[in-house]
N, C-alpha and C positions, 0 to 999 in steps of 0.2 A: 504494500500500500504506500510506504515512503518512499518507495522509486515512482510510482506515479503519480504521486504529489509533485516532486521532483519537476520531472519530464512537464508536466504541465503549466505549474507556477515558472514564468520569470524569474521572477524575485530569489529564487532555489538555485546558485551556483553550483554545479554538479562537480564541474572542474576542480573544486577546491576541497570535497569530500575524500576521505585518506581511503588506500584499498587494502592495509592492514590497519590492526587495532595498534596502539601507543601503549606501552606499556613504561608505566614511571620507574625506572630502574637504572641504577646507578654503577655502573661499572668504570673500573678502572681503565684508560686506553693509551697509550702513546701513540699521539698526534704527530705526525712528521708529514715535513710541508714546507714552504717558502714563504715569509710575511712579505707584505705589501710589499716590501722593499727589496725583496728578492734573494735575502739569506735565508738560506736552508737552516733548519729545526727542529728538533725534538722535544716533545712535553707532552711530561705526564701529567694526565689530565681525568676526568671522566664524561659518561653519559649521562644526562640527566631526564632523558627516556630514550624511547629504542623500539623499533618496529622491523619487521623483514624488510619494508624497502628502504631506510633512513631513520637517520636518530637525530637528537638535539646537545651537540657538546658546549663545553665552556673551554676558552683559553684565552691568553693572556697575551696574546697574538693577534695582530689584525691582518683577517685574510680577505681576499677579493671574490665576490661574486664568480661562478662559475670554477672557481680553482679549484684541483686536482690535488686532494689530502690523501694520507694514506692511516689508517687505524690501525693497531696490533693490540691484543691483549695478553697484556701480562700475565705467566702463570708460577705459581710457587715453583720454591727450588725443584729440580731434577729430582725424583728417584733414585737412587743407586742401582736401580733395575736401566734406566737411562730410554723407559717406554714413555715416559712423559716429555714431549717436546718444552722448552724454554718460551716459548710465546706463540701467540696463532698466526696462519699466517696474514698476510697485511691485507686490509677489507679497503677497497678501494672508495673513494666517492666523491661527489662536487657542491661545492659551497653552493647552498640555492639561497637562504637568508641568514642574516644576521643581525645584531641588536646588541645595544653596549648593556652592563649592568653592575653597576661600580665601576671597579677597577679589570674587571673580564669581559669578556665579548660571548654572546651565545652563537651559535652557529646554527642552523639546520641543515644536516646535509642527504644529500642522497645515493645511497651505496648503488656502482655500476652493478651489481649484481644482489638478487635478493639474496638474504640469509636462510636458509634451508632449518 
């Protein structure tokens, strides 16, 4: 019945309705990237929510619309067994918004590839 509301009303942006759920969850990431200014950077940072297509991060860093970050997440030491990899591999995505807030910047980005 909300798709046909949708579809009918004007007023009802379809475009800007998400196609996964948000979920508020705070994960650890290093953020590596280029700020405005075009040195290269690493910072630990987190999620302050997260979806399969795109999350919302904070850094301390000012990046440009459209740019090309890459995500890792950190995972506790090794094993002595040496089956647990040192960190995931790097989750790609591009800056679509941002917003200052204090002294951070929030980001919205969206991952080239969904999260499975």
């Amino acid at each position: 019945m909300e798709t046909q509301v949708a579809k009918t009303n004007p007023a009802v942006d379809t475009s800007k309705q998400r196609r996964f759920p948000r979920i508020r969850l705070q994960i650890p990431v290093f953020l590596r990237a280029q700020d405005a200014s075009g040195v290269d950077f690493v910072e630990l940072t987190k999620t302050l929510n997260i979806s399969a297509s795109g999350a919302c991060i904070a850094s301390t860093h000012v990046l440009r619309p459209d740019q090309v970050v890459h995500l890792t997440i950190p995972t506790p030491s090794p094993a002595s067994s040496g089956l647990v990899p040192n960190e995931t591999p790097p989750i790609t995505a591009k800056v679509l918004r941002q917003q200052a807030a204090g002294d951070l910047r929030l980001f919205g980005i969206e991952f080239f590839k969904h999260l499975d």
